[in-house]
N, C-alpha and C positions, 0 to 999 in steps of 0.2 A: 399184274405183276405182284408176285409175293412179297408182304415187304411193304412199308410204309414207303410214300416220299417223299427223302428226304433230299435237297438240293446242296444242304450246307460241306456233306461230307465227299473228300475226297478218295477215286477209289484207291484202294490198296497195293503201294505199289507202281510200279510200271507194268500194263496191259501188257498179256505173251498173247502172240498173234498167231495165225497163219503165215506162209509166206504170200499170201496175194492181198493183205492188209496194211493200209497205210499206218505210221508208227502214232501213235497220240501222242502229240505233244502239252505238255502237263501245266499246270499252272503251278511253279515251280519255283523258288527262288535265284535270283541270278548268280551266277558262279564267275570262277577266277577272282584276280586282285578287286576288283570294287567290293565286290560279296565281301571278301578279307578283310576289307577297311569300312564293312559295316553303310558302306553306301546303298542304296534302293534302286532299284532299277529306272530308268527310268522312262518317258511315254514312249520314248523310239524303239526301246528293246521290248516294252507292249505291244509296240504296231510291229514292227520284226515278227514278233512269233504270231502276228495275223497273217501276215502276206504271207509266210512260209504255210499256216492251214490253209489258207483260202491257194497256193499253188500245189499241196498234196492232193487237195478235193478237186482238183481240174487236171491231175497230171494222170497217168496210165497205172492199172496195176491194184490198188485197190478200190476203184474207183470205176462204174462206166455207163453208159447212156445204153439203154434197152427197156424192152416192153415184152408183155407176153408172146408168142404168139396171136396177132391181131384175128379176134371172132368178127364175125358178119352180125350180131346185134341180131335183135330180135323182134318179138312185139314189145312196143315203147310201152303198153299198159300192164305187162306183167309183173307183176308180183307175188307175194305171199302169206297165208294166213300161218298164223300157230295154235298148233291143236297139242296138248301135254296131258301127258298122263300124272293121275292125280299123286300116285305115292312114288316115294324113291326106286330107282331101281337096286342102288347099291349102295352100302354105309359099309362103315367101318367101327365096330362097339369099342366104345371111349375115345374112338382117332376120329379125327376130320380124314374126309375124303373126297376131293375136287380134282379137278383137269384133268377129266377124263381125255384120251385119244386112243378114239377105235378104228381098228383099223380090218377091212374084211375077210373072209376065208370059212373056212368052216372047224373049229369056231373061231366066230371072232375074237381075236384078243382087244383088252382093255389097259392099256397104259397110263394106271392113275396116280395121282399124288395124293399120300396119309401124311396126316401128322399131329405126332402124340407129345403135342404141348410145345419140344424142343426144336426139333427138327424135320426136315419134309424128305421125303424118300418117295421112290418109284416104286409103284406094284402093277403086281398084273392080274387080269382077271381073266374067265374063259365063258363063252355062252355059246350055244346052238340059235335064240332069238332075240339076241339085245338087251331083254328084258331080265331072264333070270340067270345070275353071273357067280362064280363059284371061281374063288380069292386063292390065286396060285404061288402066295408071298411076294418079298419084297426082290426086287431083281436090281437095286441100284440104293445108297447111299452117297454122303457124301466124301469126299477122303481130306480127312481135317490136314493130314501130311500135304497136302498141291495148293493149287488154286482157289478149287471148290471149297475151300474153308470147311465148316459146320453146321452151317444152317440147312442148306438147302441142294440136293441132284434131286430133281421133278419137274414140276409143271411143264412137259413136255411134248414133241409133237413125235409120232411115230410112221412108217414109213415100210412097204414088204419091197426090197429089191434082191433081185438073185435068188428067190426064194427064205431070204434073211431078211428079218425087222432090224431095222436102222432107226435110232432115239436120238431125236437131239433134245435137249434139257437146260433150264436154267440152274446154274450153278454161282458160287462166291459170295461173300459179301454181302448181309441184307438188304441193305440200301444199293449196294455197285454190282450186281450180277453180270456175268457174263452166261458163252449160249456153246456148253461141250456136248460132245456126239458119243454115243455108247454103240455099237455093232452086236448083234449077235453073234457069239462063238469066238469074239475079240475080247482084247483091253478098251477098255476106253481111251479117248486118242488123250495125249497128258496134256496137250494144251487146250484152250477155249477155240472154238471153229469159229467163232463171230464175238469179236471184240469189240472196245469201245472205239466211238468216232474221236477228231482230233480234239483239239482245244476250241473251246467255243461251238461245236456244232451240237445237233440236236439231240445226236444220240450219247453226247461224250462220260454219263453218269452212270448210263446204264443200258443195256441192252439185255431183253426178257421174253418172254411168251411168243417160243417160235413155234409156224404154222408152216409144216415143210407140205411140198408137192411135186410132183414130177411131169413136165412137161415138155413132149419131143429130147434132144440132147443135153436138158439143163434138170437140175433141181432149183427150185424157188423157194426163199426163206422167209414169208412176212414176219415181223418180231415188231415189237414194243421198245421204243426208244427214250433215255428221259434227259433231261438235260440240266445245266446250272442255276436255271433261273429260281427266284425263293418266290411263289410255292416252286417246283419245277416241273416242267410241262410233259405229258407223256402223251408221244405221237407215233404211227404206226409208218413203218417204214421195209422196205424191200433188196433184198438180196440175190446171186442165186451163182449157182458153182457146174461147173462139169461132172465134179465128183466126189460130190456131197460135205467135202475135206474142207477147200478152201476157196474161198468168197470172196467176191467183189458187190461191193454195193451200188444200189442206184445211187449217180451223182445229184438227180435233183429229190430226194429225198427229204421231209417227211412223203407221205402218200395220203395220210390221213390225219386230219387235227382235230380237237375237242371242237365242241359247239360255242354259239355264247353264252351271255350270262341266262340262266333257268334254261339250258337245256339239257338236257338230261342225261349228254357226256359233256357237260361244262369244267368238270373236274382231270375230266381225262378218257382216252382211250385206249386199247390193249383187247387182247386173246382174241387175237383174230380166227377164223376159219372159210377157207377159200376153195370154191368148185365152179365147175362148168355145169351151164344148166341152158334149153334153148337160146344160141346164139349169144351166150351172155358169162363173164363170170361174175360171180355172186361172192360175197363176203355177210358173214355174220361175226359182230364185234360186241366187247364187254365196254358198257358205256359207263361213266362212276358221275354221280349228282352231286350240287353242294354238299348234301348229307351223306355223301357214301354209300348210298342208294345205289343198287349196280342193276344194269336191264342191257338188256341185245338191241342193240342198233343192225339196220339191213343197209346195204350199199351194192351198188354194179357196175359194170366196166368192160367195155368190150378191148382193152386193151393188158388188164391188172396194172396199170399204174395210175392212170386217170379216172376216179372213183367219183359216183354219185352215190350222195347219203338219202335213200328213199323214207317217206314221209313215218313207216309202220315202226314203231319200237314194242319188245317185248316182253313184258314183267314174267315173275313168278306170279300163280294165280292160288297156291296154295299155300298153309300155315306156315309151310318146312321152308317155303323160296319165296318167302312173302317182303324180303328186304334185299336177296341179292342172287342175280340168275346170269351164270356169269359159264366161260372156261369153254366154249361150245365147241364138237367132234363134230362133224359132218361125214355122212355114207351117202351116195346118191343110188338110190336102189329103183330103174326104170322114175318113174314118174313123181316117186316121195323123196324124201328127202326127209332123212332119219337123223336127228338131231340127241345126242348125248353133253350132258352139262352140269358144271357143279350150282348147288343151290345152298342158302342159310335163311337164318329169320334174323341175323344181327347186320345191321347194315354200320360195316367195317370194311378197308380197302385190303386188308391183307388174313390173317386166320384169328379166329375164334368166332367163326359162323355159325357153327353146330354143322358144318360143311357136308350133303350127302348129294351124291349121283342121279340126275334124273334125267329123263327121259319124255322126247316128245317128235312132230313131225310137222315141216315146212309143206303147205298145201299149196298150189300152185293157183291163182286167183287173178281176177283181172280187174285192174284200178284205176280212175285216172289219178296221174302222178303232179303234181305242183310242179310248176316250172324251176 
């Protein structure tokens, strides 16, 4: 997630929703005559606005129990090696340029995030082989007038339906972002498509780094959730809509948690990227270390809700990605598995990486796995 974490601040506002999203309930001071006469709330009117979250998170409507499409699983020993290509594929002279999302065709477009000091914007880029890409400008800012505040419309996931690319993007708030949708040959929709969770749940600070995909009658959102806790925790969580618009979330959400202490997403996890691959769906994730050390963690799941974190993690192996390899696009191309990523040599959780686009490929290999 772009953006330091911070837990202390609250977001901006009351959260605009879609209509299939439950309303956040805020940590807020109490109103009417007590409030008047300067009294505090007191533990009942605490526990009151629990029962009422914990009855929005079990009630119908933004809220519901689902799994992918259940796969048949595969051979229990596959996994994967990573092979990368040594120089960037793509930079931006003076800007940082991360989170890339490719998506196929001929050419491929490149839906990536620049940012020159201030703020993050969407560009796009075009290629015939992945590799060499030619910078078609910037296709999205943010609009300091709405929601999205100043800082940031980028790090986003990209999506061809109808023949039209569909962006959903983090926007608002450095520390409180929320997750709006851009359309080809549209407006962007004025409100945020995935808001925050209620009071006290996991996602209630922030929601960021969505991984959209399409499967049978639904779109699927994995995104980055953070919550109140001081540090606050970022944990990877699931969505998914009819119509790409408006969202209901998994009820037993997170999906995915940090590791423990020295592992090397102990700090946190985020930027997912999710496909099918022999009998399995696969996820590659941006792991963050005590140090902000950032590296790809692998995970699998014959269901996409129920994830195993497999034993391979993977650094940058070169100067440019030598502290942080993060943001990963996934194309599954027959047997490879074509992997696009932002890389830096500053290990930092948000920008001033020297941030540039690299390139590499998931090899398909056979391991035994730790119980």
């Amino acid at each position: 997630m772009k953006g330091p974490s911070i837990g202390g601040a609250d977001p901006p506002g009351p959260a605009l929703r879609s209509k299939s999203q439950v309303l956040a309930i805020g940590d807020r001071p109490a109103r009417g005559p007590a409030a008047d006469q300067g009294v505090r709330p007191t533990k009942y009117a605490a526990l009151a606005a629990f029962l009422l979250a914990a009855l929005l998170l079990t009630s119908c409507g933004g809220y519901a129990d689902f799994t992918l499409p259940p796969l048949p699983g595969g051979d229990p020993t596959l996994t994967f090696a990573w092979d990368e290509r040594t120089e960037p594929v793509f930079s931006e002279p003076g800007e940082e340029a991360l989170n890339p999302s490719v998506i196929p065709g001929q050419p491929l477009l490149n839906f990536y995030s620049r940012f020159d000091g201030r703020t993050w914007r969407t560009a796009m880029a075009t290629s015939a082989d992945g590799i060499g890409w030619q910078p078609r400008g910037t296709i999205l800012s943010p609009d300091a007038r709405t929601w999205e505040g100043r800082y940031i419309a980028a790090n986003g996931s990209a999506l061809v339906e109808g023949g039209k690319w569909w962006y959903w993007y983090q926007a608002g708030a450095k520390p409180n972002p929320r997750i709006g949708l851009l359309r080809e040959g549209l407006p962007r929709e004025p409100a945020p498509a995935l808001g925050y969770g209620p009071y006290m749940s996991w996602d209630e600070r922030a929601v960021a780094d969505p991984d959209a995909i399409h499967v049978g009658p639904y779109f699927y959102l994995y995104y980055l959730g953070q919550d109140r806790a001081d540090p606050p925790r970022q944990r990877l969580g699931l969505a998914r809509s009819r119509d790409g618009v408006d969202w209901e979330k998994l009820r037993t959400n997170p999906i995915l948690s940090p590791g423990g202490p020295g592992a090397f997403d102990e700090n946190g996890v985020g930027e997912p990227a999710v496909w099918q691959f022999h009998g399995f769906y696969w996820m590659l994730f941006t792991g963050r270390d005590r140090g902000e050390r950032r590296r790809l963690g692998l995970a699998r799941s014959t269901d996409g809700v129920h994830w195993r974190k497999l034993p391979q993690v993977f650094a940058g192996s070169q100067a440019w990605d030598s502290q942080v390899i993060c943001d990963p696009s996934v194309i599954v191309d027959g047997e490879q598995i074509r992997v696009w990523f932002g890389g830096g040599d500053v290990a930092r959780p948000d920008e001033g990486i020297h941030g540039r686009i690299g390139y590499g490929t998931l090899r398909a290999v056979h391991a035994t796995l730790a119980p």
